[in-house]
N, C-alpha and C positions, 0 to 999 in steps of 0.2 A: 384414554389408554385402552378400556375396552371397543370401541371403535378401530382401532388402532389394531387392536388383535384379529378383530374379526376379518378384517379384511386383507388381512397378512395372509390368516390360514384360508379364505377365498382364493387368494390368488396363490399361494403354492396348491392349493389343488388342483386347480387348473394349468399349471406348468407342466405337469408329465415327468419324463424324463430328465427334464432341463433343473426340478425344484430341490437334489440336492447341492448340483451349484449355488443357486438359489442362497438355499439356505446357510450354507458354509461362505457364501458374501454376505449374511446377515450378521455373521460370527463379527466379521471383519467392521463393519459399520456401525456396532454396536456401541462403543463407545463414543461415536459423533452422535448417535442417537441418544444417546442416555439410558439405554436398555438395559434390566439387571441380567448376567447371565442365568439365572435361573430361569426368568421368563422365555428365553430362547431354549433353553436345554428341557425344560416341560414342553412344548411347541413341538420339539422334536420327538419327542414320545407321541403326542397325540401323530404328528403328520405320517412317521416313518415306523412305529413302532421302537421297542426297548433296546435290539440289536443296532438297526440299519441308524437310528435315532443317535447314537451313543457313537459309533463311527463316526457320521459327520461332524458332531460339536464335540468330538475330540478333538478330530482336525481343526475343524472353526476356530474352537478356542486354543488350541496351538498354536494357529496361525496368528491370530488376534497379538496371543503373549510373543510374537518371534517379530511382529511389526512394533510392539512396544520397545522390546530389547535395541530395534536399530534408531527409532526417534528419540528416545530417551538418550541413548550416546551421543545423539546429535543436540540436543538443545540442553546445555546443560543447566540453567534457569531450571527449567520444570523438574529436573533431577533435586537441584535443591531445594525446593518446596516441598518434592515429596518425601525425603529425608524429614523435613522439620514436621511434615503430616506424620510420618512413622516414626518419632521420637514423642510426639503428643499420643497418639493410640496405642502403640507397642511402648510402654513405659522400660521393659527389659535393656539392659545394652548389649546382654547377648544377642546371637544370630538365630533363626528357627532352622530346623533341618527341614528337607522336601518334604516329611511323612508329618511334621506337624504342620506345613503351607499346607500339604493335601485333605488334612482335617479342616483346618480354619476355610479350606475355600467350598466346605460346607453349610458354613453358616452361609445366609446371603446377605447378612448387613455388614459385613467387612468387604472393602471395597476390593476388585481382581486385581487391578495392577497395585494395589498397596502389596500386595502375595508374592505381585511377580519380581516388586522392589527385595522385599526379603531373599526371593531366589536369585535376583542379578547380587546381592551379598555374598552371599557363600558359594558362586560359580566361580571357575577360572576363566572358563571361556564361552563363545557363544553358543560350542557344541557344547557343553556342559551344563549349560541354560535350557538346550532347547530339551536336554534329554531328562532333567529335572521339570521344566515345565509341563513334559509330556506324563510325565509320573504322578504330578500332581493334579493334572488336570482329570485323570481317568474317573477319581472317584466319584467327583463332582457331576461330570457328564454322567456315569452310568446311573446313580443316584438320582438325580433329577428327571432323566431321560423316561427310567422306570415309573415315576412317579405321572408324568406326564401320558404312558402307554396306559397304567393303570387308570391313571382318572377318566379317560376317551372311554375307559368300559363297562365301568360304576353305573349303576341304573342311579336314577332321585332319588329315591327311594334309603337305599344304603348307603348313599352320601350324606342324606341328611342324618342317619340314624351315624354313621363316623364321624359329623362333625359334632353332634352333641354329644358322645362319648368322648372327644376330643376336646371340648369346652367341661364334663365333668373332670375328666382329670387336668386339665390346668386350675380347675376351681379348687380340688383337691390338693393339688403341690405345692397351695400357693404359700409363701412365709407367711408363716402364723407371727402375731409379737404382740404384747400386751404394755401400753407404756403406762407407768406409773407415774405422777407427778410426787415432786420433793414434799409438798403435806401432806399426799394420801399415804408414802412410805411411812414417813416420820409424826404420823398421829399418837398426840398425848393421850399415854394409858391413862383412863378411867376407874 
């Protein structure tokens, strides 16, 4: 994977002009490749910065979620499996609105098109999709994008001193629980 990166971001550098095509066809290949969007939406921060970054994997992944909305209607097999996947993970039988897809497609271990299934739910139509997809997509891209312009500028130094301020408070938050076994509760008074 790291091989994999380095030579991505080699080769958009040397594209020029041509690398936020480029890039906004990575949006789209993403899913044949197995790429998390995060990893691309950080990529774009470092290559383009936080603005010009955020533009493109909006589109990217607009586009991405507007190619899923037409294969999905066409195969409807994978439509059903992903129902039976988002009835196992979304245990809810309600529907989510776009402002809570655009939170959840913050984390990145919940899958994108599990997101995008929730919004082909509560859409009527494909314009109605696309313009829910674009909504929810914003945060995500701006978010990630930022985080990827920031890290490109971090000295070693401050990186190493935020990721161990970032390892004490996960140590910190972590659930505290203290178990008791049934005889140490119920020890005969002396």
């Amino acid at each position: 994977m790291e091989q994999l990166a380095v030579s991505f971001m080699g080769w958009m550098e040397l594209s020029g002009w041509f690398a936020p095509i480029l890039f906004i066809g990575l949006h789209l290949l993403r899913p044949l490749l197995f790429l998390p969007v995060v990893f691309i939406c950080i990529s774009g921060g470092v290559l383009f910065g936080a603005f010009a970054g955020t533009v493109y994997s909006v589109i990217g992944i607009t586009l991405s979620s507007t190619i899923f909305y037409r294969v999905i209607k066409m195969v409807p097999g994978v439509l059903k499996r992903l129902y039976r996947l988002k009835e196992r993970v979304i245990k809810q039988k309600s529907s989510l609105t776009v402002k809570q897809v655009a939170v959840l497609r913050l984390v990145p271990f919940i899958h994108f098109h599990l997101l995008s299934l929730c919004l082909i739910e509560i859409c009527v139509d494909f314009k109605d999709y696309v313009k829910a997809s674009f909504i929810s997509n914003l945060p995500l891209a701006f978010v990630y994008t930022t985080v990827g312009q920031w890290l490109s500028k971090i000295s070693l130094p401050l990186m190493v001193v935020f990721l161990l301020l970032l390892g004490l408070l996960t140590f910190m938050l972590r659930k505290k629980q203290y178990t008791l076994t049934w005889n140490e509760f119920f020890q005969p008074a002396r």
